[in-house]
N, C-alpha and C positions, 0 to 999 in steps of 0.2 A: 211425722217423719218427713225432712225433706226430700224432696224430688230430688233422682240421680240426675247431674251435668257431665256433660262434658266438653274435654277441649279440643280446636280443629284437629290436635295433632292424633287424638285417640279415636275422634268419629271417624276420620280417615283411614285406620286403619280398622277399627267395625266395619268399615263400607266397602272395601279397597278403593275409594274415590281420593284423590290427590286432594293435597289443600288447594292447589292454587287450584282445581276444578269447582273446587266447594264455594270458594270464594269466589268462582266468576257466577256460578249459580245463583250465590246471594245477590251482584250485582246487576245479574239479568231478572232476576223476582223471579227465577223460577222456584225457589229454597228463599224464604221468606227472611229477613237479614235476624241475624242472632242478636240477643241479648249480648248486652257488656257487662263484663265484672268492672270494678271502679279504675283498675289497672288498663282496660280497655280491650284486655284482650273476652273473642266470642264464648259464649257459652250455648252449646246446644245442647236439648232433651232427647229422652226417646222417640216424640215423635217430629224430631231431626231426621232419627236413622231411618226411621220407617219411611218416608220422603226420600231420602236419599235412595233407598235400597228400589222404591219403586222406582225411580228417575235410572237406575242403574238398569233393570229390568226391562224396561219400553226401552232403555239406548239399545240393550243388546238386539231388540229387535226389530233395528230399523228404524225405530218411531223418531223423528226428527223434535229436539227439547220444544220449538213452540207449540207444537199439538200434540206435546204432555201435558199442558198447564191445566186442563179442564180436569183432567185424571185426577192432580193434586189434591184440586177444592174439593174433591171427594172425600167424607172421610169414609175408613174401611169397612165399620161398621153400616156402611149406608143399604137403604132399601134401593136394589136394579130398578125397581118401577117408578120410582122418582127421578130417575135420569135416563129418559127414552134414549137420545142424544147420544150421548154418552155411550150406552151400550150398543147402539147401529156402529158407532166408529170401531169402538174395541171388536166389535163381530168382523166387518170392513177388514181392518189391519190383522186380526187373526186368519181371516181365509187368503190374506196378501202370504202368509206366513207360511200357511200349508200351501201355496202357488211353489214357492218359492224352494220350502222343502222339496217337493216330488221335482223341479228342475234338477236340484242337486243332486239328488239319489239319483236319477238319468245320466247325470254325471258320471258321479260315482260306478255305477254299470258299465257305462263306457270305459272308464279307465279298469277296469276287473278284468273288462271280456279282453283289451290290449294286453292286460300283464297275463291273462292265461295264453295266449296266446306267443308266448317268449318275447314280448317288448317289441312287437311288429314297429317300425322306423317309419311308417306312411304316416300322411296327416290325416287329417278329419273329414275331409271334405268326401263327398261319395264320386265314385265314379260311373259314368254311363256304361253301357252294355258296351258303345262304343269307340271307351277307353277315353272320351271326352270329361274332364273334371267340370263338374256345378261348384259354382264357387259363390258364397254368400256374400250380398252387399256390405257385409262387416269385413270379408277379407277384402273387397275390392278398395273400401278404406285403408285401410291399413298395410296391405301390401300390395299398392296400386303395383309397381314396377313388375313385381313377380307375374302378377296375372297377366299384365299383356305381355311379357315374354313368354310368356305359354308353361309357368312355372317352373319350380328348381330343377 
């Protein structure tokens, strides 16, 4: 029985990855370049999609495409103990992940205790006991003007 193919137009939508994404991946070797049918157009396999969907997987979480490529040369079947390397990093960018979640939830909390709170109109910053605003090096960027006029 032959092996199922397919065309960029249908892996892209198995993957939801764009063609013209597919095709810049093949260009950059991260997505190994497909086979041609004799009419020229690609042919990819199942384990196209599975590359794809993992490439998909590490984008959503941050992982920048050049330090995916080590992931790739992985197959899935593989033994963790053959790739120390490999597993320090994915450990690495997984507790970057959970960092990253509990900022958000913080967040999230934040904006909770504001909306129970009837939509209070104040910003963020805390205030002193004596009514002096702390204002972080991120506002003084970004709204130098406001802070030395002694704000809105």
């Amino acid at each position: 029985m032959a092996e199922q193919t397919y065309t960029i137009k249908e892996i892209a939508g198995l993957t939801g990855i764009s063609r013209e994404t597919i095709r810049y991946y093949e260009k950059i070797a991260l997505l190994p370049r497909a086979d041609r049918k004799d009419n020229g157009h690609r042919v990819y396999r199942e384990h196209d999609i599975r590359a794809l969907r993992l490439i998909a997987c590490l984008k959503k979480t941050g992982m920048p495409l050049e330090e995916m490529r080590p992931f790739l040369t992985v197959s899935a079947g593989a033994d963790p103990e053959a790739h120390p390397g490999l597993i320090g990093r994915i450990r690495r960018h997984r507790d970057s992940i959970v960092s990253q979640i509990a900022a958000l939830r913080q967040i999230v909390d934040m904006i909770d205790s504001r909306l129970e709170e009837g939509g209070s109109r104040r910003d963020c910053a805390e205030e002193s006991r004596d009514g002096a605003k702390h204002v972080s090096s991120a506002e003084r960027r970004y709204f130098p003007a406001t802070v030395e006029a002694g704000g809105p």
